[in-house]
C-alpha positions, 0 to 999 in steps of 0.5 A: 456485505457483512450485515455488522458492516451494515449496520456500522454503516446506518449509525455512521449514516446518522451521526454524520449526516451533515457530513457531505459525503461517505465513503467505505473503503478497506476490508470492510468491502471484501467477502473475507471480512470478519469482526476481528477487521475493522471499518474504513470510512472516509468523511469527505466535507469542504469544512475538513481538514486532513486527519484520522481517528478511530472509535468502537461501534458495537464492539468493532473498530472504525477507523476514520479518515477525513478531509476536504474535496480540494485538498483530496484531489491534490493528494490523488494528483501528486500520487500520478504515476509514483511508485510507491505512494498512491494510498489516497487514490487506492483508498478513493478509487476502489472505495464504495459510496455510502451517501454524497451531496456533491455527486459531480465533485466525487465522481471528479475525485474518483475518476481522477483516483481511477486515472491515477492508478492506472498509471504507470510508474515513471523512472529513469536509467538513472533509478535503474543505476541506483537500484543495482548499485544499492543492491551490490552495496547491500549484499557486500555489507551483508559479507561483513555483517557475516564476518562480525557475527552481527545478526542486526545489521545483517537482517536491516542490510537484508531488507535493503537489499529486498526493498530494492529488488523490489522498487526495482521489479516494479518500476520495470514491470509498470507496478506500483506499491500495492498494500502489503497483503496484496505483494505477494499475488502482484509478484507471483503475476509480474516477478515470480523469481523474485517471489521466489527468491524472498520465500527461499530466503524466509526458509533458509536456516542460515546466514550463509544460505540467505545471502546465497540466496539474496546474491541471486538478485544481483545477477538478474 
């Protein structure tokens, strides 16, 4: 760990000590983290309620989100087998233990966060109608949107169309929602073509050549 976050993580040690437990999670735990990151902390004490907040120690932001043991649980419960929702689980599950007075309590909660991110998204037939019947509505706006010269609506009908192929491949493929960052490594894994389909509609110059492109998505 970054010897910054270290010593981020003694003062925070310290002024939260009454506090019950202390977890890092976010950036601040992988290799590639720099001063221009901030810091995650979650605060976790049954005296909490849910609530986030930020400050600068020694010239870094730290971010704080914080609540209560029962209130966590529930949030991790209700995260169990979603697609595009497990902020919660994926901030406690892979997080790391800075200090705790209830081990037995947190290792509950993180073993929950772990069950529940390994779980696999639930949809029905019906999702999987509603998905292709977005994405041919989208694209025949996209047409028109072309015909009217309105830029705009074009690129917001666009995103719609992305968003759900996207929602779509990752039901299918047993994924859910992963932070933006990690998108495009969950893709290259799980839907190359649909990776590859976003990229060369990023690339393409024109309006005509992007909906080329996204007509593909309708095809598959």
């Amino acid at each position: 760990m970054n010897t910054r976050v270290e010593q981020i993580i003694k003062k925070v040690k310290l002024q939260y000590q009454n506090i019950d437990t202390i977890l890092l999670f976010g950036s601040a735990l992988l290799p590639d983290w720099t001063e221009q990151s901030d810091v995650d902390i979650f605060l976790i004490d049954d005296s909490l309620n849910d609530s986030r907040s930020e400050t600068i120690i020694d010239g870094i932001t730290v971010e704080f989100q914080q609540d209560s043991f029962d209130n966590i649980f529930k949030d991790i419960q209700s995260e169990y087998e979603k697609l595009l929702n497990r902020n919660v689980s994926t901030m406690i599950g892979t997080s790391r233990i800075i200090s705790s007075k209830s081990s037995e309590k947190l290792t509950k909660l993180i073993n929950s966060a772990k069950l529940t991110l390994s779980s696999i998204p639930v949809y029905s037939e019906q999702d999987v109608k509603m998905w292709k019947y977005s994405i041919a509505d989208y694209l025949s706006k996209l047409e028109k949107d072309i015909i009217t010269g309105d830029n705009i609506a074009f690129y917001l009908h666009a995103n719609y169309v992305l968003q759900n192929a996207l929602e779509m491949s990752l039901a299918l493929n047993g994924a859910y929602m992963p932070q933006p960052k990690y998108l495009g490594k969950l893709l290259v894994e799980k839907d190359p073509e649909l990776f590859e389909i976003w990229n060369q509609y990023l690339e393409a110059d024109s309006l005509t050549q992007k909906i080329t492109i996204l007509n593909r998505l309708e095809e598959r």
